[in-house]
C-alpha positions as CSV (number, residue, x, y, z in Angstrom):
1,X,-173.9,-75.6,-60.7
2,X,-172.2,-72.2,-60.1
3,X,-170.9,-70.1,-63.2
4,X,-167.5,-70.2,-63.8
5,X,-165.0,-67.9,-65.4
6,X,-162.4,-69.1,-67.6
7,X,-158.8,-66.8,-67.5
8,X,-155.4,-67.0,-68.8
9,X,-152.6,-67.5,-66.0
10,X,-149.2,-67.4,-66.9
11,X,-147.1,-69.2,-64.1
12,X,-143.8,-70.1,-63.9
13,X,-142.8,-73.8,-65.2
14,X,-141.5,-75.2,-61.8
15,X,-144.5,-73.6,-60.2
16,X,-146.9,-75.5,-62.3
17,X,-144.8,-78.7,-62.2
18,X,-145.1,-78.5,-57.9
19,X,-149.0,-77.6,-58.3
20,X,-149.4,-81.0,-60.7
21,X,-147.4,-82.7,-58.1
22,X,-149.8,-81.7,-55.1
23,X,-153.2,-82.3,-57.1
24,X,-152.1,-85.9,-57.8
25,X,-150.8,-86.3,-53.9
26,X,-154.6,-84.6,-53.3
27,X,-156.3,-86.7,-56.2
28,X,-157.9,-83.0,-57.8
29,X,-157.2,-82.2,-61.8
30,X,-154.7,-78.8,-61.5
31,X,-157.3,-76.4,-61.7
32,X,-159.0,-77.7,-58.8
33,X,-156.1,-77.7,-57.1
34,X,-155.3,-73.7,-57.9
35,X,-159.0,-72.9,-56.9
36,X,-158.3,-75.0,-53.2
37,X,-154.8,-73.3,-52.9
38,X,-156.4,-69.7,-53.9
39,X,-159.6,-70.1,-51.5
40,X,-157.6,-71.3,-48.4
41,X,-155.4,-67.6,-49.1
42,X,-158.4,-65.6,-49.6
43,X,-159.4,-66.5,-46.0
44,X,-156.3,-66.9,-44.4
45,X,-156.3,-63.5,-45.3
46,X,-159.7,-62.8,-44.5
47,X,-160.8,-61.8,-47.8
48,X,-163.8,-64.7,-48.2
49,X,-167.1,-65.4,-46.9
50,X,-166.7,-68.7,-44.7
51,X,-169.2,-70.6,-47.0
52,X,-168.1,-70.6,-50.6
53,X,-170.3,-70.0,-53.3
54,X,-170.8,-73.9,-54.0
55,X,-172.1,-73.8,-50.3
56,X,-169.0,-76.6,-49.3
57,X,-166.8,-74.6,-46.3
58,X,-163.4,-73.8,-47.7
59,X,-164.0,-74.9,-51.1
60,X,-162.9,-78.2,-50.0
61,X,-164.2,-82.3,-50.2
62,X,-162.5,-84.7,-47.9
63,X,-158.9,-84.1,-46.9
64,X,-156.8,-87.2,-46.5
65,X,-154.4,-87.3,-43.3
């Protein structure tokens, strides 16, 4: 299992509330849902390595559609 690194965010209130709202749509806990949302950005914006460290592309498990 990769190392992780535990941090303090401070977000605003109606922010959190719409990321709690997508997790559950997504069925991931919050934080899992910040780490998706933060990967896709980094390589949106080209600023990942296509492969993840957990070796799953984009950091992500099956989507549903």
């Amino acid at each position: 299992m990769a190392d992780r690194k535990a941090f303090l965010l401070r977000v605003d209130p109606a922010v959190l509330e719409a990321m709690q709202r997508w997790a559950d749509d997504e069925l991931r806990s919050l934080n899992g849902q910040i780490e998706y949302v933060l990967r896709r950005a980094l390589q949106a914006e080209g600023r990942a390595r296509k492969d993840g460290p957990s070796g799953v592309r984009n950091g992500e498990r099956g989507t549903r559609k």
